[in-house]
VOGU-3710 file (C-alpha; in Angstrom, 3 decimals, decimal comma):
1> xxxxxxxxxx> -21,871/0,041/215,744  -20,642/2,395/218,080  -16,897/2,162/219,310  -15,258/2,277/222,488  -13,370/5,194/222,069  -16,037/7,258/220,135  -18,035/6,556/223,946  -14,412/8,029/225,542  -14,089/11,260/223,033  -17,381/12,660/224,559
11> xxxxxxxxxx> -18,392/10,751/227,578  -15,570/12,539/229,365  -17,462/15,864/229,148  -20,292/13,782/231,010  -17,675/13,026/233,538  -16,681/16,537/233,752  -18,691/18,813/232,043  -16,396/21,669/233,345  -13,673/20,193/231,191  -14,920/22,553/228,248
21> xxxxxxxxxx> -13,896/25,571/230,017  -10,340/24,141/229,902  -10,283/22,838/226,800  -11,315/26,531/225,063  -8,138/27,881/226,255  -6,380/25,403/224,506  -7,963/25,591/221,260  -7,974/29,186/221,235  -11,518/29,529/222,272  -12,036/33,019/224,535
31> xxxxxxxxxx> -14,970/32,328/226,847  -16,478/34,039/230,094  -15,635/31,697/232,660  -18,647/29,110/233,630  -20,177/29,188/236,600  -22,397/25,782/236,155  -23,173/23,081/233,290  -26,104/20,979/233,138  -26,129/17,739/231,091  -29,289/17,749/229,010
41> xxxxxxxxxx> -31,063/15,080/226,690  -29,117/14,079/223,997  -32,445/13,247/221,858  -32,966/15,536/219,125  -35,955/13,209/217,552  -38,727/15,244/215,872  -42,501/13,843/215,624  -41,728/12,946/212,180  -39,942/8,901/212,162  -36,557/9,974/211,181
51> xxxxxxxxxx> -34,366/9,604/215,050  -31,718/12,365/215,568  -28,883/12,032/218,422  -25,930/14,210/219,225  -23,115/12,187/221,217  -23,177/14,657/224,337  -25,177/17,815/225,256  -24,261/20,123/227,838  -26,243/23,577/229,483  -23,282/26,430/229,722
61> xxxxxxxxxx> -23,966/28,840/232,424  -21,351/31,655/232,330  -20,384/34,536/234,615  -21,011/37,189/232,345  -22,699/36,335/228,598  -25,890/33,476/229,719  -25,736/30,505/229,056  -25,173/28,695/225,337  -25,382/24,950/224,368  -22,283/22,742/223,799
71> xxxxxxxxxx> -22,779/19,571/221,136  -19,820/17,081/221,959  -19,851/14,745/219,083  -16,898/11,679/219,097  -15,877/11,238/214,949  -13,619/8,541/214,269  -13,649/8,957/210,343  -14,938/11,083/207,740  -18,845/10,839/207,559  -20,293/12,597/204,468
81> xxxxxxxxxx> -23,818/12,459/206,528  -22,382/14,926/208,696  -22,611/17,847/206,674  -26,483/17,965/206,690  -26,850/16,509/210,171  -24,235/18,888/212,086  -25,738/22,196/210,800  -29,251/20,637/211,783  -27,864/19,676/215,273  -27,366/23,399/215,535
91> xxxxxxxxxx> -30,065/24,903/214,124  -32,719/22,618/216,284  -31,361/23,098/219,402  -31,107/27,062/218,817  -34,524/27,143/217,997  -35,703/24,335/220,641  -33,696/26,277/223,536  -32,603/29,877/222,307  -29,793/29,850/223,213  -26,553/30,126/221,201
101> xxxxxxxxxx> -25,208/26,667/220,348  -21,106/25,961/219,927  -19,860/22,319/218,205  -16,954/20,970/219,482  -15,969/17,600/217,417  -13,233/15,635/219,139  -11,436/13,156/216,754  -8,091/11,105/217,266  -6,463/11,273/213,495  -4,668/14,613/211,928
111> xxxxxxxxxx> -6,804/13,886/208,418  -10,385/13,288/210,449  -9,603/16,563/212,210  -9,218/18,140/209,348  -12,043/17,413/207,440  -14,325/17,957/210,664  -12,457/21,245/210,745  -13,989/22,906/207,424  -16,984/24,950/207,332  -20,348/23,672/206,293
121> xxxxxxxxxx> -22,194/25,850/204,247  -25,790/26,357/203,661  -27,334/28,386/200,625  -26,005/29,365/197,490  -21,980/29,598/196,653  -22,323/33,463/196,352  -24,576/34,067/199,654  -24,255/31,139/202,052  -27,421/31,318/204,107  -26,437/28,888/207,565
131> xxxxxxxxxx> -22,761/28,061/207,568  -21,635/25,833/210,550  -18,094/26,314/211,920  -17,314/22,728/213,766  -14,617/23,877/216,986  -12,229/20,689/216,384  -9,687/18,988/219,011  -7,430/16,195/218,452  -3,837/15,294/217,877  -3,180/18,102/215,735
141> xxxxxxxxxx> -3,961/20,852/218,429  -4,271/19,151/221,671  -1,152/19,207/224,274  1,094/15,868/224,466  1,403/15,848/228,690  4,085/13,487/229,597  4,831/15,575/233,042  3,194/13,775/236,036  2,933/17,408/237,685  1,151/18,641/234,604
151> xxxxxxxxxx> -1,423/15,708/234,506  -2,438/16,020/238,173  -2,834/19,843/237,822  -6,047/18,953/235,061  -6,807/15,412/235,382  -9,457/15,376/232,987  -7,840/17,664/230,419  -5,022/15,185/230,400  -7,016/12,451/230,120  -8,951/13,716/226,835
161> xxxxxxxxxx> -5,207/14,532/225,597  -4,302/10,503/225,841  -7,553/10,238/224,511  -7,017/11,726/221,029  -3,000/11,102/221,213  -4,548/7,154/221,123  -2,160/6,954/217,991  0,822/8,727/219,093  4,412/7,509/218,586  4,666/8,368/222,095
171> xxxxxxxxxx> 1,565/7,159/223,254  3,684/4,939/225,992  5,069/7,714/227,626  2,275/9,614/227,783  -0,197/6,435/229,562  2,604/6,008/232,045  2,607/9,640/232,990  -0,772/8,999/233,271  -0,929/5,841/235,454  1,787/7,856/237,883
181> xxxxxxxxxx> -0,327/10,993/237,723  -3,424/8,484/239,225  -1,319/6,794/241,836  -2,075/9,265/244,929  -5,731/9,903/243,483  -8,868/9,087/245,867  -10,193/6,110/243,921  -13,675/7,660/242,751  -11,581/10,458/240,948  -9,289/7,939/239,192
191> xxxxxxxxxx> -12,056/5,085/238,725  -13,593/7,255/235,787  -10,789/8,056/234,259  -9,029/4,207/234,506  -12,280/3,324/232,286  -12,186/6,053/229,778  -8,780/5,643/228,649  -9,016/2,098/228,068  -12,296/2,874/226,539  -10,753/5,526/224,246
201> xxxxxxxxxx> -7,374/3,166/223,197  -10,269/0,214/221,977  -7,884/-2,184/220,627  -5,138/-0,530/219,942  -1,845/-2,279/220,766  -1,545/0,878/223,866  -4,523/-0,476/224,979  -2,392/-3,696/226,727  0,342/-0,984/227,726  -2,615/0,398/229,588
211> xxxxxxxxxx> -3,980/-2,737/231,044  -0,393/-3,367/232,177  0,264/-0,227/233,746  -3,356/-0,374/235,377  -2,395/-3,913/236,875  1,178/-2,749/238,310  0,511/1,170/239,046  -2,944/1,172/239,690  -3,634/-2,334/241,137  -4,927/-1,428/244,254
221> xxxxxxxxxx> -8,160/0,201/242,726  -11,281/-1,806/242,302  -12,389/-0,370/238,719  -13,777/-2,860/236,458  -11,359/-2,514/234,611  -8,723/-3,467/237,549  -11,154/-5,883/238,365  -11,092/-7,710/234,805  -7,246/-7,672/234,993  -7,339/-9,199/238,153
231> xxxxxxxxxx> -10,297/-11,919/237,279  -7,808/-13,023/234,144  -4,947/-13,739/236,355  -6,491/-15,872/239,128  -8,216/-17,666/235,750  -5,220/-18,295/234,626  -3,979/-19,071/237,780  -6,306/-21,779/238,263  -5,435/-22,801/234,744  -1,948/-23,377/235,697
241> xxxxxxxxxx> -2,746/-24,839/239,013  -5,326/-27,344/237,383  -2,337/-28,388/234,676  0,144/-28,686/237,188  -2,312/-30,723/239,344  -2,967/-33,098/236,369  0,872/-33,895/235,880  1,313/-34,942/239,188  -1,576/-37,305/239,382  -0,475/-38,473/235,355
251> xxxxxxxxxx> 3,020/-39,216/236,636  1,620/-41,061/240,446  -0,766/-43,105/237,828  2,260/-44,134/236,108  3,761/-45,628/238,596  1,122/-46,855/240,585  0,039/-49,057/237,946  3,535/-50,502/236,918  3,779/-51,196/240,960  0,386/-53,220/241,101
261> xxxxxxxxxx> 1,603/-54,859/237,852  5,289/-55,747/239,708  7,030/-53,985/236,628  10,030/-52,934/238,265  11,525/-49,789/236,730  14,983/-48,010/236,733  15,672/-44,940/239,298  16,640/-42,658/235,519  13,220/-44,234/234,020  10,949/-43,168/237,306
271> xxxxxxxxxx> 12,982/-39,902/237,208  12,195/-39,089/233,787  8,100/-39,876/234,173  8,226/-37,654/237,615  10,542/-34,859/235,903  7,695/-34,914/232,543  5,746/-31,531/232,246  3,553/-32,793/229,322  0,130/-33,914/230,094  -0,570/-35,442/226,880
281> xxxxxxxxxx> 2,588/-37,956/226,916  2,123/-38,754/230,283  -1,530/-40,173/228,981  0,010/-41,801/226,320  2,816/-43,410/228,471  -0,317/-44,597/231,126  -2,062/-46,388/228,434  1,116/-48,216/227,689  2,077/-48,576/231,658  -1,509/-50,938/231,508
291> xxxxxxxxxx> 0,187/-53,510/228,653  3,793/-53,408/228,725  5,946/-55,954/229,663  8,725/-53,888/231,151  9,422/-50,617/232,151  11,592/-49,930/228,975  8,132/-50,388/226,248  6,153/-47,601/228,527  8,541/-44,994/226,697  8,351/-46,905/223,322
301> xxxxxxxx> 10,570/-45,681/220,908  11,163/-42,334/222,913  13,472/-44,619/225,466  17,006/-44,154/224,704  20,150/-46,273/226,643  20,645/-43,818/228,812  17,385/-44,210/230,401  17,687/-48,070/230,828
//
């Protein structure tokens, strides 16, 4: 089953599919700079049964070189499969489009990373025949931003950096940076991002550090994801208000009946059934409000001297 953040590593280059040109600098990657990129069919499926996906595909139009093909593909944990389905990724889609083809693999753990990281070889030990060199980002290589000036100057750069820092010591810092970075943002540049962080965190304990900062920081956006924060508190609003609501009437019950009974009670005893928070004593002390003889056998055994 696909993950949440496995859908954030590489739907951000949907989002932005000019994020790659950034991200090359930072892993050391010298490219002409792109003019354009295209998002193309991510269905590599032959006539023959057997389905074949990459995570993200993107057209690469440059200034000076053509254009090549860029595979995004999201890895979350070493996947033997990979080495026969990565160099066949590339191989397909050179002969399919002829054009070159680069794979970047974005992962969010130093031993994932890697592993991605190695070549894969094709052919015999002596004279490989196809070798595949995977161009890997994540925590090992990618830039911690906790400056707010930083973040705003590549908002989508940063936001694959919280991305694959998901498991950071410092992942705190860097989501509040984040959150402070978004505050002056028009809403349909922050929207996007709101959803792929907390898409990319899954359910990681910073994933409720997010949901608080989006709440507080970020409340006056209408993501879904501000809107989900926002449907949980007026549900649990209404919670409240219905248990609070039930109290009252438990405790008016309580004395209405002991009235139409003429079971006169104490000021301390009325006090204490008007004071009670509990909605499950005040039943119990109703049922006994409809047999006792005084006020004192409501309480039962709970009735102490100073309540007489």
């Amino acid at each position: 089953m696909v993950s949440a953040p496995h859908e954030a590593m590489h739907r951000i280059f949907q989002e932005y599919p000019n994020l790659f040109s950034k991200l090359s600098h930072v892993l050391g990657l010298e490219l002409p700079p792109p003019v354009s990129a295209e998002l193309l069919t991510v269905d590599l499926t032959e006539n023959e049964p057997l389905e074949r996906r990459v995570d993200t595909l993107l057209r690469i139009e440059t200034q000076n070189d053509g254009p090549f093909l860029l595979v995004i593909e999201a890895q979350g944990k070493k996947d033997p499969g990979k080495t026969a389905s990565w160099p066949y990724y590339v191989t397909y889609l050179n002969n399919k489009y002829r054009l070159p083809v680069l794979l970047l693999v974005i992962c969010q753990d130093h031993a994932t990373a890697t592993w991605a990281a190695r070549p894969i070889t094709i052919g015999l030990p002596q004279w490989p025949t196809v070798t595949t060199r995977p161009l890997v980002a994540g925590p090992h290589n990618m830039p911690v931003i906790t400056n707010v000036a930083e973040a705003r100057k590549d908002l989508a750069l940063a936001t694959l950096s919280a991305i694959t820092h998901a498991d950071n010591p410092d992942v705190d810092a860097i989501l509040k940076t984040m959150s402070v970075a978004l505050r002056d943002t028009p809403e349909s540049i922050a929207e996007p991002i709101v959803e792929l962080i907390a898409q990319g965190l899954g359910n990681r304990p910073a994933a409720q550090q997010w949901r608080n900062l989006v709440a507080v920081d970020l409340s006056f956006y209408t993501s879904p994801l501000s809107e989900e924060i926002r449907d949980e508190g007026r549900t649990q609003g209404r919670t409240e208000g219905r248990t609070e609501g039930r109290v009252e009437r438990g405790a008016a019950d309580i004395l209405l009946v002991l009235g139409a009974r003429g079971i006169a009670i104490g000021n301390r005893a009325r006090e204490k059934i008007t004071a009670c928070t509990d909605p499950e004593l005040l039943s119990q002390w109703l049922v006994r409000a409809a047999v006792a003889a005084t006020g004192d056998e409501v309480f039962g055994e709970e009735q102490t001297s100073a309540d007489r």
